[in-house]
C-alpha positions in Angstrom: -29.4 42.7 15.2 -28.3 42.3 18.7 -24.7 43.3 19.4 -24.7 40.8 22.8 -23.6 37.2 22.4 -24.6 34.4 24.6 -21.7 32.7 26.4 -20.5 29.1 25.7 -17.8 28.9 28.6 -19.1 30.5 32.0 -17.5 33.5 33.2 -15.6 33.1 36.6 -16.9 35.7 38.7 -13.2 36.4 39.3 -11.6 36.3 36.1 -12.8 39.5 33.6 -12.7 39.7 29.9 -9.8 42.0 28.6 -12.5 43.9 26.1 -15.4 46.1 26.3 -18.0 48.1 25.0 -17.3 51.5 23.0 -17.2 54.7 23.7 -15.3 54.1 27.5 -15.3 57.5 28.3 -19.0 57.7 28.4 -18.5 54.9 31.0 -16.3 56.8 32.9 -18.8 60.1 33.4 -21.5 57.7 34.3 -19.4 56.3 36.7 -18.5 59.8 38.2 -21.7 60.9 37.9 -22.4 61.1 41.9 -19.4 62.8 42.8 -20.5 65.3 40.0 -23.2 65.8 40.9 -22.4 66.4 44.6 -19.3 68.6 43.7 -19.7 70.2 40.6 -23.5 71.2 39.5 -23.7 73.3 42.7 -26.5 73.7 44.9 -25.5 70.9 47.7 -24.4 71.5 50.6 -20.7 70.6 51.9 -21.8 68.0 54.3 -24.1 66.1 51.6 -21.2 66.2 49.1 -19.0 64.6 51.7 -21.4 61.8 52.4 -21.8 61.8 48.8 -18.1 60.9 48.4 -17.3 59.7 51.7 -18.3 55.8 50.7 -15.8 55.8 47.6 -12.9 56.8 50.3 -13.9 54.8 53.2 -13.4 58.2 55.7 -16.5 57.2 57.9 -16.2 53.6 59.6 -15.9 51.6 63.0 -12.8 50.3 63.8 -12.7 46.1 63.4 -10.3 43.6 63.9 -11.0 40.2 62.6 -8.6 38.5 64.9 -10.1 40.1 68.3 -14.1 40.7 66.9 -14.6 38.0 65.0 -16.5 35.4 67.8 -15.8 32.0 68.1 -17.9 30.1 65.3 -16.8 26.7 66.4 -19.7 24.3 65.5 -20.7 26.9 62.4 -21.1 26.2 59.2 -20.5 29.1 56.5 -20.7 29.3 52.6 -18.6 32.1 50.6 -19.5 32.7 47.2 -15.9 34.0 45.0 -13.7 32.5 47.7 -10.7 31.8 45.9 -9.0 35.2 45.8 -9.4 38.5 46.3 -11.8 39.9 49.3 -13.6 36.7 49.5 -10.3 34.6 49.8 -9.7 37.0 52.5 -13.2 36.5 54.4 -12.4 32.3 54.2 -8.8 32.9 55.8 -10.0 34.9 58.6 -13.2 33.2 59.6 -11.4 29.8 59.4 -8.9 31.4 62.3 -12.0 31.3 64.6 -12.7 27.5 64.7 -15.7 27.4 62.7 -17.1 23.6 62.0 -16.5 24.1 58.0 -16.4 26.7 55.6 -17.3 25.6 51.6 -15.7 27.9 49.6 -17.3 27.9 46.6 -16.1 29.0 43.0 -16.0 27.8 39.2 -12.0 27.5 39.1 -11.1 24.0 40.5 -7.5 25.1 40.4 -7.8 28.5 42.0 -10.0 27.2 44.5 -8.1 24.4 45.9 -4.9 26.5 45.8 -6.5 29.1 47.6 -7.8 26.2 50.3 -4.1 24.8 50.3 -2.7 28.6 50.8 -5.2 29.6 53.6 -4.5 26.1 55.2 -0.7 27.1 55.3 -2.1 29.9 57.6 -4.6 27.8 59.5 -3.1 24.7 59.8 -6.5 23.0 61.3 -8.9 25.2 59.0 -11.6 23.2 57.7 -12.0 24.1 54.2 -14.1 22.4 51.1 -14.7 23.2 47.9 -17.9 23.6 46.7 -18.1 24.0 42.5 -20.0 26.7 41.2 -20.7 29.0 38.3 -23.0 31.7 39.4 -23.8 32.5 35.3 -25.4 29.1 35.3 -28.6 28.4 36.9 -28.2 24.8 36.7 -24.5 25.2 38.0 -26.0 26.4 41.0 -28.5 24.0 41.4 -25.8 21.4 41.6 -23.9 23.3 43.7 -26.6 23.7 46.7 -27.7 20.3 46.2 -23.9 19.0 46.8 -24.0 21.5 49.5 -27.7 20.0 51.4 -25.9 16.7 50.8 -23.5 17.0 53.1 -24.7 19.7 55.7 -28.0 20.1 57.3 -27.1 23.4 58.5 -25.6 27.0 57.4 -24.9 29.7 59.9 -23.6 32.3 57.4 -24.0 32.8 53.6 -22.0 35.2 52.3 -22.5 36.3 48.6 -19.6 38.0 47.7 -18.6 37.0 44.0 -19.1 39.1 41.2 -18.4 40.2 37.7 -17.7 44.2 36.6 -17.3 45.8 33.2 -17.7 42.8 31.3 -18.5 43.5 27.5 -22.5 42.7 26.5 -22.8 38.8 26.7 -25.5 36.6 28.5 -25.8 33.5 30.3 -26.9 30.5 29.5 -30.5 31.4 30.5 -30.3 34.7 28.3 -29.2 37.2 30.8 -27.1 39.7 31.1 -23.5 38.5 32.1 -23.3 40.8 35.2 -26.8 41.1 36.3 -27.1 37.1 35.6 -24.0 36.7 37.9 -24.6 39.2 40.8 -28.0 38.8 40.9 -29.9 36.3 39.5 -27.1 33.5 40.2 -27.3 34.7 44.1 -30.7 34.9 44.5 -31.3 31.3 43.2 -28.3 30.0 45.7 -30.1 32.1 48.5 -33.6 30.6 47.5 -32.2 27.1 47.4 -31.1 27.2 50.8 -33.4 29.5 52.8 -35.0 26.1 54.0 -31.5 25.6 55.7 -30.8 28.8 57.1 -34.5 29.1 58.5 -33.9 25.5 60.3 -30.5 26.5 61.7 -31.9 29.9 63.3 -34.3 27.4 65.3 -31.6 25.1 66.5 -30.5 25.6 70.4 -27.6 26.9 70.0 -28.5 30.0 67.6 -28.2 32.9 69.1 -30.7 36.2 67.9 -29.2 37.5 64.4 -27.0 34.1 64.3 -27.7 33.7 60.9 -26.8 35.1 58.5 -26.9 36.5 54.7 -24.5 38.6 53.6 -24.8 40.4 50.3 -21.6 42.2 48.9 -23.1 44.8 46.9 -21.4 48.5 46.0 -22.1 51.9 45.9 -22.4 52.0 42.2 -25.5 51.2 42.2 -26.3 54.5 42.5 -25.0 54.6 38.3 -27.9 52.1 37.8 -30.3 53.4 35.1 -33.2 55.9 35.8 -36.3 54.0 37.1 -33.6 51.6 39.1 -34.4 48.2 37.5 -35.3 48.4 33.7 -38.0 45.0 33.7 -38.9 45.7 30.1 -35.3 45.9 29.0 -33.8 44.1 31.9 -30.3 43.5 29.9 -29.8 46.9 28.9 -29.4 46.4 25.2 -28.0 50.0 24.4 -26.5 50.9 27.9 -22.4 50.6 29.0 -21.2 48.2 31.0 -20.7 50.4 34.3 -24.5 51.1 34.1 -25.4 47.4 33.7 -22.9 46.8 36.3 -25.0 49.5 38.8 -28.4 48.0 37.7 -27.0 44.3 39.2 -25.4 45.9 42.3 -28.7 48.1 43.1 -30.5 44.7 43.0 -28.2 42.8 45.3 -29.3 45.7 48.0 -32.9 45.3 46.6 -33.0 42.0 47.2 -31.1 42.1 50.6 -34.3 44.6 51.4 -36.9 42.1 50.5 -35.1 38.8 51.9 -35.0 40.7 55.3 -38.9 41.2 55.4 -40.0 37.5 54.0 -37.7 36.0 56.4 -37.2 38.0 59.5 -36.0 34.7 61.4 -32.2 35.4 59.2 -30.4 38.2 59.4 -29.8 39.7 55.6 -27.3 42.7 55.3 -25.8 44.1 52.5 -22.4 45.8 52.3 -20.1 48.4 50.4 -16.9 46.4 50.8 -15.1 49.4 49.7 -13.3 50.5 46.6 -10.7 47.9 46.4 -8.2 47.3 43.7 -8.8 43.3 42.9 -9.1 41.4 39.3 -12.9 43.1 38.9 -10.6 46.0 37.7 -8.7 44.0 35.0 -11.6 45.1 32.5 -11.5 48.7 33.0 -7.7 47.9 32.5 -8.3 46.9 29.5 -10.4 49.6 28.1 -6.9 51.7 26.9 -4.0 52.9 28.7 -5.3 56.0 29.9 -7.9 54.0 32.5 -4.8 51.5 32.7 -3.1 54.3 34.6 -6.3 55.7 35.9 -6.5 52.8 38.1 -3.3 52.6 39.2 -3.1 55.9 40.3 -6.4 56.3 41.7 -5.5 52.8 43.4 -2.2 54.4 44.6 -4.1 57.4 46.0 -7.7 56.0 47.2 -7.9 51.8 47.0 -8.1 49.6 49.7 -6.0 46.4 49.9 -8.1 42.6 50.2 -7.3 42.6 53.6 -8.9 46.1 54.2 -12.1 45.3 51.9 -12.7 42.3 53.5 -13.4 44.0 56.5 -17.3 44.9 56.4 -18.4 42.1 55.1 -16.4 40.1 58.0 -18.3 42.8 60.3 -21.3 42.1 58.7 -21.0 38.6 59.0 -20.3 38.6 62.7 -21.3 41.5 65.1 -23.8 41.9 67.0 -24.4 45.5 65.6 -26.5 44.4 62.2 -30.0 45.5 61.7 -31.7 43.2 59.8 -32.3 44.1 55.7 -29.8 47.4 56.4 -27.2 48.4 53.7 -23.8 49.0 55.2 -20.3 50.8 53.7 -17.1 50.3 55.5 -16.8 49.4 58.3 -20.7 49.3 59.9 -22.1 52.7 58.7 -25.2 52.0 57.9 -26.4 54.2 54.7 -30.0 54.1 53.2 -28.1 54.2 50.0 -30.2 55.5 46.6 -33.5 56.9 46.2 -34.1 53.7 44.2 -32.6 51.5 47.2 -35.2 52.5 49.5 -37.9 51.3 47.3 -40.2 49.0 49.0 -42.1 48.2 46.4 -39.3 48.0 43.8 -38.1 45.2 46.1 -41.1 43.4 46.0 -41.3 43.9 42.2 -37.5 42.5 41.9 -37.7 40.0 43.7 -41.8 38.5 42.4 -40.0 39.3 38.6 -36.8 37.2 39.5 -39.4 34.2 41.0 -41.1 34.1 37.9 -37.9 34.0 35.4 -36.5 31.9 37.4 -40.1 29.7 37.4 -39.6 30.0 33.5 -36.3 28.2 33.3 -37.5 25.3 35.5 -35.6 26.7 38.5 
């Protein structure tokens, strides 16, 4: 018998369960596994290990300040995914400092959401901020979500898909999918989908400039503890695996699908980002895995984790320079990395993305 559970109250992408699966430390060498392998089993040379670790301690990285890079977006209209706290509550405050015509911050928790608006509006006092419900674990969630969205725009400069779920115990969604590859992936490829028409009709309005819009995927660099082969089809929710590893398979396919979006539709500009190892509520379930990762976190977070205002940073790069090459994978702040073997995979990107049509065909969607 299955040991996963389907979910009957959707999981905010940022709020985490305080359980999980067995056997953490297990979790915790997969996790390691690239530093281990860079630093340990021998045979690589110094430079490689240090690119190896270099993205988990953000030591390579333009310099960006949102207040003096950022352009002025006045007249342009931006969606954030997870925008009522952590990084993406951050990307919301600063855009809305740079006039743009609205930003629809979008999230499942009415109350989170509208005091983050209230907060950022403290800040901004003119910021133009809606909220836009949504529940990325729920494909019809979404639906509803970009159809209140088309009703009252007909136009979206930047997407950025920045919420997401990590170390969540084995549940699925309401369609049957894993919790964390159903959130991160599935749920964000079905927003993208939805409004591709819109994005591909703003990029041909006069006043769209070359690599105006955008897509912004917030991915991470584990998805280089995704399982071997990259993206298990036959067993896409990873019946036997740990959460970190399901959590790597979801994040490889955010940069996966980044790949693929870029070459269907060259006319936007799709990125995906690193944002950096930041210490926000995605770590509240590794928290609660014992007290020994309890004080793991907090003093690796002492040592080595960014703030929001820090992670925020490469997506708000991504988002607005001039600097992005179209379907690239970036870590903080704009170094571009050709991330995992299984992240280069041209024809694992077309095989994610055709798989994720038809699912998604199958549930109506």
């Amino acid at each position: 018998m299955s040991r996963r559970r389907r979910v009957t109250e959707s999981v905010d992408p940022s709020e985490q369960h305080s359980k999980a699966d067995t056997n953490p430390l297990s979790r915790t060498e997969t996790a390691l596994s690239p530093f281990k392998n860079a630093l340990v089993n021998g045979g690589v040379p110094p430079s490689e290990a240090i690119t190896a670790v270099a993205p988990y301690l953000n030591i390579f990285g333009k310099t960006f300040i949102p207040e003096t890079d950022i352009p002025d977006l006045t007249g342009k209209v931006i969606l954030v995914t997870g925008g009522n706290t952590g990084i993406g509550k951050e990307t919301v405050l600063q855009l809305a400092k740079h006039s743009p015509s609205c930003i629809y911050l979008a999230a499942r928790n009415a109350t989170k959401a509208e005091a983050a608006i209230r907060e950022i509006k403290g800040i901004v006092s003119d910021a133009r901020v809606e909220y836009l419900e949504l529940d990325l674990s729920s494909c019809a969630s979404v639906k509803r979500a970009a159809g209140e969205f088309l009703r009252k725009e007909r136009r979206l400069d930047i997407l950025i898909n920045n919420a997401g779920v990590m170390g969540l115990p084995a549940t699925e969604t309401p369609e049957g999918y894993d919790i964390q590859f159903g959130t991160n992936h599935i749920g964000h490829h079905l927003l993208t989908k939805l409004l591709i028409p819109t994005l591909l009709e703003t990029a041909e309005q006069p006043d769209s400039k070359p690599k105006g819009v955008r897509v912004v995927n917030v991915s991470s660099s584990a998805h280089a503890v995704a399982p071997p082969g990259g993206i298990v089809f036959d067993n896409i929710n990873l019946e036997r695996a740990n959460a970190l590893t399901r959590y790597g398979q979801s994040k490889l396919a955010n940069i996966l699908d980044t790949r693929e979006l870029a070459r269907r539709y060259p006319g936007i500009t799709s990125v995906a980002v690193h944002p950096g190892v930041i210490l926000t509520h995605l770590y509240d379930a590794i928290c609660g895995w014992g007290p020994v990762f309890r004080y793991g976190v907090a003093l690796f977070g002492r040592l080595f984790m960014q703030n929001v205002v820090q992670g925020a940073l490469n997506q708000l790069w991504a988002a607005t320079s001039d600097e992005v090459e179209n379907g690239s994978y970036y870590h903080p702040v704009g170094s571009k990395s050709m991330g995992n073997a299984y992240a280069r995979d041209e024809e694992l990107a077309r095989k994610l993305w055709d798989w994720t049509e038809a699912e998604l065909n199958k549930h109506g969607y």
